[in-house]
KOLFI-931918 format. One line per field, with one value per residue: y, x, z of N, C-alpha, C in turn. Coordinates in nm, 3 decimals. Atoms other than C-alpha are relative to their C-alpha. Layout:
% KOLFI-931918
n_c2: [Y  ...]
n_c1: [X  ...]
n_c3: [Z  ...]
ca_c2: [Y  ...]
ca_c1: [X  ...]
ca_c3: [Z  ...]
c_c2: [Y  ...]
c_c1: [X  ...]
c_c3: [Z  ...]
END
This chain:
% KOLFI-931918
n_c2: [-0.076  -0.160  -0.031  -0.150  -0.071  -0.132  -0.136  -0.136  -0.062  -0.076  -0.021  -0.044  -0.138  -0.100  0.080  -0.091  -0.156  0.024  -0.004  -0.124  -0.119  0.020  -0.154  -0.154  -0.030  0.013  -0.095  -0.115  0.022  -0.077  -0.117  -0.065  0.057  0.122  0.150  0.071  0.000  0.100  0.200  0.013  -0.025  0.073  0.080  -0.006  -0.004  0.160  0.079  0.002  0.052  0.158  0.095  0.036  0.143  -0.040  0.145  0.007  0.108  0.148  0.021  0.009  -0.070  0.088  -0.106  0.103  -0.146  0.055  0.109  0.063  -0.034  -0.103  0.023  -0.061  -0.110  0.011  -0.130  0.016  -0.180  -0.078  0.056  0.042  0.093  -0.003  -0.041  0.134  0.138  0.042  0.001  0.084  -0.026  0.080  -0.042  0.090  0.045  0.109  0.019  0.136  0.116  0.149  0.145  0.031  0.109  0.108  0.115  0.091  0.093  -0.014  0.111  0.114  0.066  -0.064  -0.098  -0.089  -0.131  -0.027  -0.121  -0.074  -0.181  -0.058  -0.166  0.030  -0.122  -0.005  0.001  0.008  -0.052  0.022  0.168  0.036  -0.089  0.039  0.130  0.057  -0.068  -0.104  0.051  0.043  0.130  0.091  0.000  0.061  0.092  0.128  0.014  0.037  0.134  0.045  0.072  0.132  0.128  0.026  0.120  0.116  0.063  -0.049  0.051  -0.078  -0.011  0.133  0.104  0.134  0.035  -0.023  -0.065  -0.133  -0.061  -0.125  0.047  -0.119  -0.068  -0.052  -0.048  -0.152  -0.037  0.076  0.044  -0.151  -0.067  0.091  -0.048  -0.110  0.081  0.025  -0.103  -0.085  0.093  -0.067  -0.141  -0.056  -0.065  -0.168  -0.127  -0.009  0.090  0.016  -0.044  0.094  0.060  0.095  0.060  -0.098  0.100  0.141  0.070  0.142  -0.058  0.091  0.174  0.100  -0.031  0.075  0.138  -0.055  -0.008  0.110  0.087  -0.116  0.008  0.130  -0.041  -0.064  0.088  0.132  -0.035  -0.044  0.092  0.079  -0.036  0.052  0.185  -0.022  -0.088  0.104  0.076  -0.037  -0.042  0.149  0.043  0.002  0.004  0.143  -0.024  -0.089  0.096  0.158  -0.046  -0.038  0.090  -0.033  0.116  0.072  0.012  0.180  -0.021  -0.060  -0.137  -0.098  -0.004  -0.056  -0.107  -0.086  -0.034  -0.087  -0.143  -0.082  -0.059  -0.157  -0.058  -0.078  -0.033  -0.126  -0.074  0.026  0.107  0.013  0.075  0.117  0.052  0.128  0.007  0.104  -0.035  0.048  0.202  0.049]
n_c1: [0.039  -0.034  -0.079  -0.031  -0.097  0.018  -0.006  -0.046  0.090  -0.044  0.051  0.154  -0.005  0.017  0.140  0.059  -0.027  0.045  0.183  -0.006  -0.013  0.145  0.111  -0.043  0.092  0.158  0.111  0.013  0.121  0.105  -0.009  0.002  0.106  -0.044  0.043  -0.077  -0.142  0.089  0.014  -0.103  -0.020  0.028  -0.008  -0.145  0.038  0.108  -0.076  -0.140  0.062  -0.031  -0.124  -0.090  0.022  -0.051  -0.034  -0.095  -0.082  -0.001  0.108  -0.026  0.130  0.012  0.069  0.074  0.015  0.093  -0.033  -0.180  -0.085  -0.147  -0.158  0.023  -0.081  0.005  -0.074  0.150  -0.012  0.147  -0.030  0.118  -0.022  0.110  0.163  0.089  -0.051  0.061  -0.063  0.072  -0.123  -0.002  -0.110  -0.121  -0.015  0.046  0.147  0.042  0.119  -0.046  0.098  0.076  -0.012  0.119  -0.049  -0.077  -0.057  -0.138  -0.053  0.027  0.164  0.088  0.075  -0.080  0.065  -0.087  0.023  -0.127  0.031  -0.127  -0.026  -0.009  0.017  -0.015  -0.128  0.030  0.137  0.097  0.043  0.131  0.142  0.055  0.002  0.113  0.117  -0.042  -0.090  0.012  0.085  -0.090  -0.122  0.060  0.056  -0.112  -0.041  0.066  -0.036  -0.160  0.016  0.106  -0.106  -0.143  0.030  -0.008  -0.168  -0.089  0.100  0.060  -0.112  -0.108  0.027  0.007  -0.108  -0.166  -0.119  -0.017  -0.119  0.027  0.145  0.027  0.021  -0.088  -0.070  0.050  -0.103  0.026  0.184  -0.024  -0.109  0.115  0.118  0.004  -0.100  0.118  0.074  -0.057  -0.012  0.182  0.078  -0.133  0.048  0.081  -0.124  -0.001  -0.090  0.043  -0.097  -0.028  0.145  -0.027  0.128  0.084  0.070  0.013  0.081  0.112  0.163  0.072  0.013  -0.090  -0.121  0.005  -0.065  -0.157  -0.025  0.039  -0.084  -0.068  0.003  -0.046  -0.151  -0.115  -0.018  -0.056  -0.134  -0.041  -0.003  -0.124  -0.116  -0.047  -0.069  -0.162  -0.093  -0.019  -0.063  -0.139  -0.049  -0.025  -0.102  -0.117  0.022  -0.093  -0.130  -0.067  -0.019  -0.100  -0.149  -0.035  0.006  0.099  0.056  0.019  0.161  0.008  0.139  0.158  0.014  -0.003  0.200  0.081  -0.017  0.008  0.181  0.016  -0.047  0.130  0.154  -0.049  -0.058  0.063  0.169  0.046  0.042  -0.146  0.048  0.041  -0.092  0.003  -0.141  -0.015  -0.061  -0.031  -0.090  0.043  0.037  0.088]
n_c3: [-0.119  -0.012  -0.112  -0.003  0.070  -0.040  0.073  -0.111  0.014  -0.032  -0.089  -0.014  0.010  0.103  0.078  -0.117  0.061  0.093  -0.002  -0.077  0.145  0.060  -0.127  0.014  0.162  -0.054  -0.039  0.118  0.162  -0.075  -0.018  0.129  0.064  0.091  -0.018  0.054  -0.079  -0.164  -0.056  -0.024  -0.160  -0.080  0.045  -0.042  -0.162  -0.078  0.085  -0.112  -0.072  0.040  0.008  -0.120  -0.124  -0.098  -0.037  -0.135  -0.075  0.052  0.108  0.145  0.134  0.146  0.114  0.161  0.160  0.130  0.026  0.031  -0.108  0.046  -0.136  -0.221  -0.064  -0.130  -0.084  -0.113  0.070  0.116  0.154  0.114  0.098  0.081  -0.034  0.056  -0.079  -0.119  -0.096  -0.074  -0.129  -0.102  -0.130  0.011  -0.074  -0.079  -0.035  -0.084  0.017  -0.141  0.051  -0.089  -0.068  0.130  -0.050  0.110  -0.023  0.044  0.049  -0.017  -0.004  -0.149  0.033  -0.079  0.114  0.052  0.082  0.053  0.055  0.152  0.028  0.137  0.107  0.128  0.046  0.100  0.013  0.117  -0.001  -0.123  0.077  0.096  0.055  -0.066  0.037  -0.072  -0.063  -0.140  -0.012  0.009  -0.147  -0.081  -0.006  0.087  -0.160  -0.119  0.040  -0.029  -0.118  0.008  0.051  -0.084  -0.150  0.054  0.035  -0.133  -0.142  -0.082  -0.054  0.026  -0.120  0.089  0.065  -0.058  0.110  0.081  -0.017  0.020  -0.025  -0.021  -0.162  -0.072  0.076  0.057  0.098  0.085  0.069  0.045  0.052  0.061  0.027  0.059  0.126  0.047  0.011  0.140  0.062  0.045  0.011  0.085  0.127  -0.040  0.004  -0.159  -0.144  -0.103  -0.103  -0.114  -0.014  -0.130  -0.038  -0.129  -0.056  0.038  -0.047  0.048  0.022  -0.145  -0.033  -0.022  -0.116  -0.138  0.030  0.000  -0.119  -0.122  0.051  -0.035  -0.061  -0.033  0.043  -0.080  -0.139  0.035  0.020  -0.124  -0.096  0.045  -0.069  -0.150  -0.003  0.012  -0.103  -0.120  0.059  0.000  -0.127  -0.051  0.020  -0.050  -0.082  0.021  -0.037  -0.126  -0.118  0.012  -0.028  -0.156  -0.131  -0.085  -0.029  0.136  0.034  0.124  0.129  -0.059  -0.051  0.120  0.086  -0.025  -0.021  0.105  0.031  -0.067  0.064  0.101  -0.031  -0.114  0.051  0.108  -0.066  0.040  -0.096  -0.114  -0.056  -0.159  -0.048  -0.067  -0.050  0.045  -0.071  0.084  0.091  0.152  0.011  -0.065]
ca_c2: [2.660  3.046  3.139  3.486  3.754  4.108  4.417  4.791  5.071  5.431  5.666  5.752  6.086  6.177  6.005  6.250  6.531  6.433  6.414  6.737  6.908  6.682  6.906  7.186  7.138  7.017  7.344  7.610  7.437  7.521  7.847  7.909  7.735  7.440  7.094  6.975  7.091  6.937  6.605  6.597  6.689  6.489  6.209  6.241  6.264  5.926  5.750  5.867  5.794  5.440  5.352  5.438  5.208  5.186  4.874  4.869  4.696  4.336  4.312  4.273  4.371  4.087  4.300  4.099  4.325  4.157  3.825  3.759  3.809  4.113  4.061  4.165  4.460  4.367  4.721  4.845  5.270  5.512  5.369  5.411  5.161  5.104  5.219  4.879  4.647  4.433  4.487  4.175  4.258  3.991  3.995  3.825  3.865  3.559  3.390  3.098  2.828  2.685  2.352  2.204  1.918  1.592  1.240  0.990  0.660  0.623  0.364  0.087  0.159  0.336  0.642  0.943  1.350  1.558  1.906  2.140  2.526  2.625  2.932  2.990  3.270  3.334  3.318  3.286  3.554  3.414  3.053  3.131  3.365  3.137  2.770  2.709  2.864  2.994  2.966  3.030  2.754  2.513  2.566  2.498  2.179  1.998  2.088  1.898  1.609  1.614  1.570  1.298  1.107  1.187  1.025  0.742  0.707  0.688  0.518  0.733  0.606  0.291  0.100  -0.158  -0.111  -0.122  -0.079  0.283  0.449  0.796  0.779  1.120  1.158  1.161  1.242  1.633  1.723  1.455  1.449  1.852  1.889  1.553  1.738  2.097  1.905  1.729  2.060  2.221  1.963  1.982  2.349  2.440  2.435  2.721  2.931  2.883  2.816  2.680  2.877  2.630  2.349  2.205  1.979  2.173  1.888  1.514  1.274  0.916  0.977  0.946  0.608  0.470  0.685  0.564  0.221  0.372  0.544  0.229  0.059  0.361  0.323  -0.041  0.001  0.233  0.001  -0.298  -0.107  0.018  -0.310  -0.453  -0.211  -0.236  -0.677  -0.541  -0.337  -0.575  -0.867  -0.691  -0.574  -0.990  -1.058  -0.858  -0.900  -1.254  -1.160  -0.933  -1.231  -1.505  -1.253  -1.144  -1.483  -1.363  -1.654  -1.964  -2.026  -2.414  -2.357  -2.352  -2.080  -1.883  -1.964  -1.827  -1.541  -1.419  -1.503  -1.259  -0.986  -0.959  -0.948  -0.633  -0.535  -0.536  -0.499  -0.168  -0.179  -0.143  -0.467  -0.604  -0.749  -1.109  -1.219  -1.597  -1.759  -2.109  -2.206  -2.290  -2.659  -2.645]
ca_c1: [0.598  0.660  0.913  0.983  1.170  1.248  1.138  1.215  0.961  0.946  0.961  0.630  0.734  0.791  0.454  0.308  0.426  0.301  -0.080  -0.006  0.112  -0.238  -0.485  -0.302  -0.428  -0.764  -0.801  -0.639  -0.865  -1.141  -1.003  -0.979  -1.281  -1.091  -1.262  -1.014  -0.715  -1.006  -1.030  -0.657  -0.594  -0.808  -0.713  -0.328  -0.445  -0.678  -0.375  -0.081  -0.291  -0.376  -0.018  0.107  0.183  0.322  0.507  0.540  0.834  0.890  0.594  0.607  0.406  0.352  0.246  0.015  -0.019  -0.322  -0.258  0.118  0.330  0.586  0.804  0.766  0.867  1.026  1.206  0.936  0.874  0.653  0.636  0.452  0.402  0.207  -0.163  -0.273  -0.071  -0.312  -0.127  -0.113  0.066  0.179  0.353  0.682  0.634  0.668  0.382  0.228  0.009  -0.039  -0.237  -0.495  -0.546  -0.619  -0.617  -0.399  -0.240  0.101  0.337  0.216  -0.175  -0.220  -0.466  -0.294  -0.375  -0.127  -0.062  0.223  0.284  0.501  0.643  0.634  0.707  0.681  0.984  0.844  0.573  0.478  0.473  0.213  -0.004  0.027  0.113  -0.154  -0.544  -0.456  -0.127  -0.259  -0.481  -0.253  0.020  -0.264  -0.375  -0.032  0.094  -0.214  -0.095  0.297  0.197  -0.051  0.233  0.503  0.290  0.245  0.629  0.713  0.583  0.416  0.742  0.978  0.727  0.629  0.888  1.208  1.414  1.322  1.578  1.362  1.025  0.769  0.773  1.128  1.278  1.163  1.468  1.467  1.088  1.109  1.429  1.159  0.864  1.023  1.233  0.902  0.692  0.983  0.949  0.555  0.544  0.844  0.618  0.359  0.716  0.688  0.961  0.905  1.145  1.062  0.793  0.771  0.527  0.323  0.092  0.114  -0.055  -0.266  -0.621  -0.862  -0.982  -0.694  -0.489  -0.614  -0.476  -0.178  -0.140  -0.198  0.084  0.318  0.273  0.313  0.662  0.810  0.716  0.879  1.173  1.160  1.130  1.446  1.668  1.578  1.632  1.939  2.072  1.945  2.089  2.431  2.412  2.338  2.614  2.855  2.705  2.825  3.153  3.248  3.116  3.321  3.637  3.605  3.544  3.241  3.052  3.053  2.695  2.638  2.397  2.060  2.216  2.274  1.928  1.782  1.987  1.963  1.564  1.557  1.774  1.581  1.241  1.412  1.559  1.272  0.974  0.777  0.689  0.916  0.992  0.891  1.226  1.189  1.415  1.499  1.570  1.586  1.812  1.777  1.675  1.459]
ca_c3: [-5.294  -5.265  -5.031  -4.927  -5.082  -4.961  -5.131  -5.049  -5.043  -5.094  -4.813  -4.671  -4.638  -4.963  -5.061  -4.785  -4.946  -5.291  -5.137  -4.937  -5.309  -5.447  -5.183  -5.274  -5.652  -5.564  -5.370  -5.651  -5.897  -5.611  -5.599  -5.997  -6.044  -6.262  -6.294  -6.459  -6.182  -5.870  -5.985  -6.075  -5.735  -5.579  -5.802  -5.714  -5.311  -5.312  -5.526  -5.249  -4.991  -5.090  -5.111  -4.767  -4.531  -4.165  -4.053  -3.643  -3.474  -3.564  -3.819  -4.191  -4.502  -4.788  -5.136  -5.397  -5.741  -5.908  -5.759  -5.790  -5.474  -5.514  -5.162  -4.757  -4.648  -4.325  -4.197  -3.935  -4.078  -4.305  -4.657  -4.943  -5.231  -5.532  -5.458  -5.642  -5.425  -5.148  -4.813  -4.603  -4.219  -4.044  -3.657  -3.638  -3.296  -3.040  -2.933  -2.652  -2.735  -2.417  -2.538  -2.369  -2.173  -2.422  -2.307  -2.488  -2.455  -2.380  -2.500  -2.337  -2.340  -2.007  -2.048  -1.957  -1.977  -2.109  -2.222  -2.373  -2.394  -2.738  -2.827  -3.197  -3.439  -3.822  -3.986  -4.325  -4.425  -4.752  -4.658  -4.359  -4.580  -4.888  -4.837  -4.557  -4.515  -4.138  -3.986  -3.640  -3.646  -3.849  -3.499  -3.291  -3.459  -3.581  -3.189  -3.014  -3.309  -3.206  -2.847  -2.911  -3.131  -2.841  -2.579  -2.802  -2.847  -2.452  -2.114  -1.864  -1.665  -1.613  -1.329  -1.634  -1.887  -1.675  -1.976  -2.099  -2.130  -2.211  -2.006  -1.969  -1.620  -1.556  -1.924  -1.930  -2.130  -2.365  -2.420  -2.482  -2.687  -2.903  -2.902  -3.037  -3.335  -3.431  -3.434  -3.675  -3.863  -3.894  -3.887  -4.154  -4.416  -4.269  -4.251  -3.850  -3.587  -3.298  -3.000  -2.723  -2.651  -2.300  -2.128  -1.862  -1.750  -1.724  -1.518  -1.526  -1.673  -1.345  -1.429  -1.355  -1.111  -0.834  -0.921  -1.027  -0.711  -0.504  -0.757  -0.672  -0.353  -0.303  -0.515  -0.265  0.066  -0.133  -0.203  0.141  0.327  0.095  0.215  0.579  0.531  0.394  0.652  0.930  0.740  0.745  1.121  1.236  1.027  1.206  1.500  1.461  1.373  1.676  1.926  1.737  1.734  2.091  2.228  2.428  2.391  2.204  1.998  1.815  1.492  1.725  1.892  1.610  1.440  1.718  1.806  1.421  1.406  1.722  1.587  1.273  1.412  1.663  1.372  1.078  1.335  1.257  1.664  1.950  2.092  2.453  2.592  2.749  2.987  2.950  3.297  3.151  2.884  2.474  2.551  2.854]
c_c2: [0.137  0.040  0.173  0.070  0.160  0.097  0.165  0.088  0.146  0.044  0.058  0.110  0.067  -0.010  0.096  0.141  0.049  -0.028  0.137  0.108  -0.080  0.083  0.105  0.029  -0.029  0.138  0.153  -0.006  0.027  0.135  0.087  -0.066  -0.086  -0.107  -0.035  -0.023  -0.057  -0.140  -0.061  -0.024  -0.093  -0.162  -0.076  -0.018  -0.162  -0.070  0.032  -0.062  -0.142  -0.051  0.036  -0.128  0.037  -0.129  0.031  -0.070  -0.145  -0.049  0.003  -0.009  -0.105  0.109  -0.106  0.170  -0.171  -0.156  -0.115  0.086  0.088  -0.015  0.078  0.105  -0.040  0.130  0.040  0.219  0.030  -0.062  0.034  -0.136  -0.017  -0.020  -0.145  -0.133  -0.029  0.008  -0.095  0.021  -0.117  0.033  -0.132  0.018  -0.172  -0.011  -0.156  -0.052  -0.069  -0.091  -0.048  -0.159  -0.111  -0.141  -0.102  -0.096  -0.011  -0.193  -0.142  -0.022  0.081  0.171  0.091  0.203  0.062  0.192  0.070  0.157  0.005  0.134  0.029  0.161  0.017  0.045  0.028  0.067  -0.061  -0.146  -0.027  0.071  -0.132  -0.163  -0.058  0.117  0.088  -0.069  -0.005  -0.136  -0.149  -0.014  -0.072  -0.203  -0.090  0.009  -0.077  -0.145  -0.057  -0.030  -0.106  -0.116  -0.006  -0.091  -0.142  -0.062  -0.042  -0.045  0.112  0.003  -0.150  -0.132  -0.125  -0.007  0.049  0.058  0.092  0.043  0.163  -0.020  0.201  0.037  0.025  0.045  0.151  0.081  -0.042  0.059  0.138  0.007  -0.107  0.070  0.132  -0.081  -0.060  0.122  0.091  -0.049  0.000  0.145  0.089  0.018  0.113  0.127  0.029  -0.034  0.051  0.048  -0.085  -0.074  -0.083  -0.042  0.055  -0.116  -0.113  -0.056  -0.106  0.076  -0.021  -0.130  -0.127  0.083  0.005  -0.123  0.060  0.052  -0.108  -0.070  0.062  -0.043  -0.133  -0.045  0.060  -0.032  -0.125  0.011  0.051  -0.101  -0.077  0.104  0.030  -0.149  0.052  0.038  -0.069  -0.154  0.009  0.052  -0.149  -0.031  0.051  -0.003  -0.139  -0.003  0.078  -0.105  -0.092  0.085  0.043  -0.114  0.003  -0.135  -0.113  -0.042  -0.150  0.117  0.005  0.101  0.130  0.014  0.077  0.119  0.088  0.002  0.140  0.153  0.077  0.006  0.152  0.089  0.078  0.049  0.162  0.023  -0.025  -0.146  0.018  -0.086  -0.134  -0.060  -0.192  -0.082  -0.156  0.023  -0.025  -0.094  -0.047  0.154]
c_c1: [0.065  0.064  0.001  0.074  -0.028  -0.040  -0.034  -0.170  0.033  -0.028  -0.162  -0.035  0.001  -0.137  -0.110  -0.039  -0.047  -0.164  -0.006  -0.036  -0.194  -0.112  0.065  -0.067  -0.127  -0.011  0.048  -0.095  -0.150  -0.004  -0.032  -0.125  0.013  -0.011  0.088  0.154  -0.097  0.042  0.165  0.073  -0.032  0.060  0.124  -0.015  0.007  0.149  0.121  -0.071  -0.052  0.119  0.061  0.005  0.103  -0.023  0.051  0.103  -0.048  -0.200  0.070  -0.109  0.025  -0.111  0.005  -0.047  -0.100  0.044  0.165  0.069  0.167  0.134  -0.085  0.103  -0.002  0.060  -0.164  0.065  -0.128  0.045  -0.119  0.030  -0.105  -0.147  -0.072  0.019  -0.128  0.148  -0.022  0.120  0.014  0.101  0.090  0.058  0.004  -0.137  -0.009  -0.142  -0.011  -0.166  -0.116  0.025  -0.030  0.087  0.042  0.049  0.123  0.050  -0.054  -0.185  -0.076  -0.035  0.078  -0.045  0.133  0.001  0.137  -0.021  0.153  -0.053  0.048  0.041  -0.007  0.164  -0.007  -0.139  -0.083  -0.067  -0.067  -0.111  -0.030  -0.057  -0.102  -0.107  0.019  0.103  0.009  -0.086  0.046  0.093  -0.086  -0.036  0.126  0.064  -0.102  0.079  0.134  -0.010  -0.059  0.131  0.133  -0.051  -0.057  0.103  0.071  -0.095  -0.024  0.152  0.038  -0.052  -0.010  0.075  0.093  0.161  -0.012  0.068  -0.078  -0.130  -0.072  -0.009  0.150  0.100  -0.042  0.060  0.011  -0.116  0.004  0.021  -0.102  -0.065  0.016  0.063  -0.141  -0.067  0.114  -0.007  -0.137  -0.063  0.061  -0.077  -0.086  0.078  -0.017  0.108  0.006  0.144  0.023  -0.090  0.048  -0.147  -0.061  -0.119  0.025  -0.059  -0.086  -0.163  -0.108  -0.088  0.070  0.118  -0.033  0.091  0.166  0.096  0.034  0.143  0.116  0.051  0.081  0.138  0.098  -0.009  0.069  0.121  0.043  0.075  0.141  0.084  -0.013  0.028  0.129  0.125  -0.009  0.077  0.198  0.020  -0.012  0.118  0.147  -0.016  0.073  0.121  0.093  -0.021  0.134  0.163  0.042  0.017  -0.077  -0.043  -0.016  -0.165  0.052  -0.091  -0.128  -0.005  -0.011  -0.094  -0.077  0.031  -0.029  -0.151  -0.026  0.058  -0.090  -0.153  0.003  -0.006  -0.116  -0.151  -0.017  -0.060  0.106  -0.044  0.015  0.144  -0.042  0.131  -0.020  0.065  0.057  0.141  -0.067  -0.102  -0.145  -0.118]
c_c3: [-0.002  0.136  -0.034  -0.024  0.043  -0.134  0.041  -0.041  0.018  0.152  -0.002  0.023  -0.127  -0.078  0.084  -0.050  -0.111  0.006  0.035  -0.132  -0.107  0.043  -0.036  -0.134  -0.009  0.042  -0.068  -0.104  0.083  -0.056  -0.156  -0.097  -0.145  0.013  -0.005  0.112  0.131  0.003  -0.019  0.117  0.041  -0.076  0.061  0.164  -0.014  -0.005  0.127  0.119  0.018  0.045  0.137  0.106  0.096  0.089  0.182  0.032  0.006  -0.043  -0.099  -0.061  -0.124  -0.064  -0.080  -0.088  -0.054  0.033  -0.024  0.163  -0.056  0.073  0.123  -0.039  0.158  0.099  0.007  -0.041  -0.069  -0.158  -0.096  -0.119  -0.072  0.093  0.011  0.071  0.134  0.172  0.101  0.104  0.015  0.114  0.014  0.157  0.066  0.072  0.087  -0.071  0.108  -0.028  0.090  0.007  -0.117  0.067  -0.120  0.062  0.028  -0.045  0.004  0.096  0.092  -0.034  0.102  -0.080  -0.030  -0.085  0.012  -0.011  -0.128  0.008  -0.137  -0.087  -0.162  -0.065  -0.169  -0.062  -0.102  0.003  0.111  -0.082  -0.082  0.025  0.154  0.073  0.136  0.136  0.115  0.014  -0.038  0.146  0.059  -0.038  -0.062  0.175  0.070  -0.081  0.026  0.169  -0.001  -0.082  0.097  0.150  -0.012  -0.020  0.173  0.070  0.043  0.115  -0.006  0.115  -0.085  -0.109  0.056  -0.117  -0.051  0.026  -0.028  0.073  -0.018  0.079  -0.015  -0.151  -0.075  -0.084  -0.066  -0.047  -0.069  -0.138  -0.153  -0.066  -0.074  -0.098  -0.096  -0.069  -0.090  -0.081  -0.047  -0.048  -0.127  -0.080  -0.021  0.004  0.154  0.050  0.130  0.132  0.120  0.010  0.115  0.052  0.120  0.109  -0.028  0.113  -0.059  -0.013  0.166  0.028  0.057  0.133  0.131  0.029  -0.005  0.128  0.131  -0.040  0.086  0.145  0.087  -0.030  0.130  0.131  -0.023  0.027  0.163  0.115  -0.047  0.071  0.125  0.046  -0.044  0.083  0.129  -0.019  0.038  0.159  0.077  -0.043  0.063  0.126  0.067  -0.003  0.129  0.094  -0.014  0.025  0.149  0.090  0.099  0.017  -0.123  -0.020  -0.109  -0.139  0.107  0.015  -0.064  -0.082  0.088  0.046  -0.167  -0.045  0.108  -0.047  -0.122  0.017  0.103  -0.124  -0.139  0.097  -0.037  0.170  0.076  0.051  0.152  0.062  0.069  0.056  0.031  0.137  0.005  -0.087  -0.172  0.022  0.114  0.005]
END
């Protein structure tokens, strides 16, 4: 594989100057009516002219001679360089891919959409020109495949596998720090690296997130209703203890079955209750 190798270039000024002095002999051999000093001239012009080149800020210049790779010029200036050399730019600027939506499976089956923005740059001019056909298009299509294998590696979240320890809803730092390591790893050989890759969309596919929703849902009234039995649980129980320590009143077991059935229906009811006053006793 052909890795990259610097090589310098003249200036493009003095190569300037050397077409300037070519037009100058092109137009004495006008002037003295000398074929021979015209096409010289012009010969020396075309030939400086050819070879300049003019690298903007963070760009670079790969030079093929006949098929063989010479080196990048990465300093950003006026240059000339052999006439014969092919000039291929590339920008070593940064760049977004923000991915598109694509539905995939995650870990455990459930259809889910999904999409990523990366931020990529060339690092390697010769090994995006040479060792693949086009290195924007390779990024695009090995990034839709490192998301598609990261939402195959990972639940959607931890409602049906309780034991993940990394899920994609709530491991955005994990899944990330994943998904760019992968994509250097895929992209190294185009001479790419990847600056950042984060997940921008997730969500259940809409066949199913309704359901999902409903699951969701039903989860966080379960969890709700345990920790209000919990907290009414623990206010009967000391409710109990403050009578028996004060000596207020003594209660058998009935009494206490039915003062702690009453407390927790006060206590978990979702409506206010209606007080009943009791002019009877337990028994009658």
């Amino acid at each position: 594989m052909i890795n990259e190798k610097n090589t310098t270039a003249i200036s493009g000024y003095l190569g300037f100057v050397i077409l300037l002095a070519g037009l100058g002999i092109a137009g004495y051999g006008i002037y003295s009516q000398s074929a021979s000093l015209i096409v010289i001239g012009i010969l020396l012009a075309l030939i400086m002219l050819k070879g300049l080149l003019v690298i903007n800020p963070n760009e670079a210049a790969a030079l093929i001679l006949f098929g063989n790779y010479q080196g990048t010029v990465r300093k950003d200036g006026f240059f000339w360089v052999n006439p014969f050399v092919v000039k291929r730019t590339v920008s070593l600027k940064a760049r977004n891919l923000d991915g598109q939506k694509i539905k995939v499976n995650d870990k455990l089956g459930n259809p889910i959409e999904i999409a990523a923005v990366v931020v990529w740059k060339v690092s390697d001019t010769a090994k995006a020109l040479f060792a693949v056909d086009d290195y924007s298009k390779y990024v695009q299509i090995q990034s839709e495949a490192a998301v598609r294998h990261l939402a195959n590696q990972f639940a959607y979240d931890n409602f049906e596998d309780e034991d993940a320890v990394i899920t994609l809803k709530d491991g955005a730092r994990q899944v990330s720090g994943i998904l760019e390591t992968e994509l250097n790893e895929r992209l190294s050989m185009a001479g790419i690296d990847v600056v950042e890759a984060r997940i921008t969309h997730l969500a259940y596919a809409p066949e199913i997130a309704s359901a999902m929703l409903q699951r969701q849902q039903a989860t966080a009234v379960v969890a709700a209703r345990r920790q209000i039995v919990d907290g009414a649980v623990g206010m009967v129980e000391m409710a109990l203890e403050k009578l028996s320590e004060k000596d207020i009143v003594q209660l058998d077991e009935e009494r206490k079955a039915a003062m702690v059935s009453n407390l927790l229906v006060v206590l978990c009811g979702e409506r206010n209750v209606s007080p009943v006053v009791n002019a009877g006793t337990l028994y009658h």
